[in-house]
N, C-alpha and C positions, 0 to 999 in steps of 0.2 A: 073917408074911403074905407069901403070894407073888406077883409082879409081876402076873402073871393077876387076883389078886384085891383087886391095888391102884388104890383110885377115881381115875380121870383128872383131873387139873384143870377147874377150869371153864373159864376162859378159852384161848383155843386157843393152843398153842406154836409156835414158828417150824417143828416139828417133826409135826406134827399138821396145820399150813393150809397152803394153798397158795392164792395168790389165782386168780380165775378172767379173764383177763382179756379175756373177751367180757361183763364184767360193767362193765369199768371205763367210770370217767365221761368223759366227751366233751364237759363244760362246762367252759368257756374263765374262772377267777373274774375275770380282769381285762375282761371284755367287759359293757357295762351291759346291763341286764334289761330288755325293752322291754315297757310294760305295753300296747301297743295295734300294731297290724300296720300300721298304713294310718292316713291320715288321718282318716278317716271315724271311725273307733275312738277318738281321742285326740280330736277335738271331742267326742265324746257323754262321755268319761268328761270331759273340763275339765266341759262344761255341768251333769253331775250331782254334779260338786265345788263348782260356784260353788252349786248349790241347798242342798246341806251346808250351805257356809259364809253363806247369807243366812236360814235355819232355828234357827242357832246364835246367830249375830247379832240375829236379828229376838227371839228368847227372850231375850238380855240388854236390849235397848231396851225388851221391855215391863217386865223387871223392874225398871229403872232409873225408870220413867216414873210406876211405882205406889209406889217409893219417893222422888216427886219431887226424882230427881236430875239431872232433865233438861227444861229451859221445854218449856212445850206445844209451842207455836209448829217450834220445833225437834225434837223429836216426831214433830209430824204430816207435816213433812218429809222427816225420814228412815224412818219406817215408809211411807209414799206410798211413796219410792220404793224401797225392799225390795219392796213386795207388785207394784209394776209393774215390776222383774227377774224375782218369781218369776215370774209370768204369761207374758212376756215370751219368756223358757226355755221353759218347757212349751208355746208356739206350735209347737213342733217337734216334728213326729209321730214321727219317729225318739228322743227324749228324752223325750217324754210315753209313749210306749210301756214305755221299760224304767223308767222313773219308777214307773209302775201307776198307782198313788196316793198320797197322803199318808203313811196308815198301812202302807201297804206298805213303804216307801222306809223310812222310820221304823223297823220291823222288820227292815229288811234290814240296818242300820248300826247301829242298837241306839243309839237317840236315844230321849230320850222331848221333853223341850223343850216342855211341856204350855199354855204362854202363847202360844207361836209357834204352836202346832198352834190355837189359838181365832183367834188372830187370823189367820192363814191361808184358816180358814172363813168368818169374816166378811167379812174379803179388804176392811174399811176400817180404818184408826187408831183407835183409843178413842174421842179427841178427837172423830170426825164420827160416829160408829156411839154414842157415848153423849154428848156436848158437856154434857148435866145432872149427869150422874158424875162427871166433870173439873173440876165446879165446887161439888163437894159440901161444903168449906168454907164458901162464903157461907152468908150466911142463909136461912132456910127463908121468911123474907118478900121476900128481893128478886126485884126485876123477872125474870120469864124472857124479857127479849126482850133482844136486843142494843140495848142506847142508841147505836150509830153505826151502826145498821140506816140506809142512803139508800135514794130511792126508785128506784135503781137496782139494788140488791141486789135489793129487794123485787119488782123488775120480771120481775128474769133467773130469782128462785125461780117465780114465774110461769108465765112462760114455757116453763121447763123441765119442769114440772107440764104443763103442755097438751101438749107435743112428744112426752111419754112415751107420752100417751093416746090422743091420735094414730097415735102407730107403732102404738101393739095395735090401733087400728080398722083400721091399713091392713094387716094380719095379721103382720106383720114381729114373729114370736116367736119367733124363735132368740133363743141366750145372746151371741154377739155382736151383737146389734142391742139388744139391750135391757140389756144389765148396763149399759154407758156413759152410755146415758141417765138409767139411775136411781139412777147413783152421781151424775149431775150433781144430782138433784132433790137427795139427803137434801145433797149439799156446799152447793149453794144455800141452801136451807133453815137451813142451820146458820150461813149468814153471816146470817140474817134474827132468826132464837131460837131460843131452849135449852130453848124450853118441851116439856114431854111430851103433846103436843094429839093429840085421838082420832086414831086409827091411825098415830101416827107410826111406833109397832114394827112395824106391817106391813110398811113401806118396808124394814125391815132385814131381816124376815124374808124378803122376797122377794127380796134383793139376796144371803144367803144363800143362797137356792132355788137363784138363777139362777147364784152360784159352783160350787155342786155338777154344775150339767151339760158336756159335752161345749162347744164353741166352736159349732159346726152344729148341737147339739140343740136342738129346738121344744117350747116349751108344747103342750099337749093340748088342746083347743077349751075344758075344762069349766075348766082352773088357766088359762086366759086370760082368760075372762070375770070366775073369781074376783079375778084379779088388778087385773083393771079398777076392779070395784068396791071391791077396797079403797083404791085409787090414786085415785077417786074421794072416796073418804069421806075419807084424806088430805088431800086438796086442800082438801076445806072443813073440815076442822081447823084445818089452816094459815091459809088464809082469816080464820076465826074470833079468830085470835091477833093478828089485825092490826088488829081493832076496838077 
């Protein structure tokens, strides 16, 4: 075989390369990596790390909570305050922005966390968005009302019931004027009873509604009025539980 028609190595020889060295690197390895330029940059990535890390977290609390590894009570205070961080974060139009949404965010980190993503929607604790579930041990014949219901519980569920109904007469239908108020009804309510009295799912469905819009988005005249009237029919549900 002659040198001509002898195959070259694959790998190239000290004799064959020569390096180029307008090619070479200009990265410094003992210099740290900065993942963000400026301030502005390293608050939004912290802000969509802490959202991660209360996603991740808020999925192990619910799963601890359905395997009663954790008192209600305590529960319903550290998912509280999980769901008023997340909220709390995404006030910030810059961080709501590159958040998207939910299922975006979720895709983009490759999370699935399917307990956190429900109760997210809900955007209450189990404990207040179902208080009948949480007690699905007892008997099918005990009381559904709280026995240390006072008539001061039963005054503020009241009250809070008419202030809700109020705000939609005085048109005040944006998602912040009205989520606050109607978390206060169904939390009220749940310190009065557990009972399932006509429209109480309404309350949550609309508390749902009102989580999926913008902070400035307004009901439409016609989901205002409906609202009313189920808020209405609510009230004397509730009403009715106390006779």
């Amino acid at each position: 075989m002659t040198a001509s028609s002898r195959q070259l190595p694959y790998a190239p020889t000290p004799y064959s390369y020569l390096p180029n060295t307008a090619l070479t690197a200009t990265i410094n390895l003992d210099e740290e990596v900065k993942l963000s330029m400026n301030a502005a940059e390293r608050d939004l990535y912290d802000s969509l790390a802490e959202i991660y890390s209360i996603i991740i977290t808020l999925d192990g609390l619910e799963k601890a909570y359905i395997r009663d590894s954790i008192p209600e009570n305590e529960y319903t205070e550290l998912c509280s305050r999980l769901l008023n961080q997340y909220k709390s974060i995404l006030k910030d139009e810059t961080v709501s922005r590159e958040f998207v949404d939910l299922e975006t965010f979720k895709s983009r980190w490759e999370i699935e966390c399917p307990r956190a993503t429900e109760r997210l929607r809900v955007s209450l604790p189990a404990t207040v968005a179902e208080p009948s579930a949480s007690h699905a041990g007892t008997s099918s014949n005990a009381p559904q009302s709280r026995p240390s219901a006072t008539g001061s519980q039963i005054l503020l569920a009241t009250e809070n019931f008419i202030t809700f109904l109020d705000a939609l007469r005085l048109n005040m239908l944006s998602k912040d004027s009205l989520h606050p108020l109607l978390s206060e009804v169904i939390q009220s309510v749940n310190q009065v009873t557990i009972a399932d009295f006509d429209n109480r799912g309404k309350i949550i469905s609309w508390l749902i509604r009102l989580n999926g819009m913008k902070a400035t988005e307004e009901l439409g005249e016609e989901e205002a009025r409906q609202l009313a009237f189920d808020m209405e029919g609510a009230y004397a549900g509730f009403k009715a539980t106390l006779n």
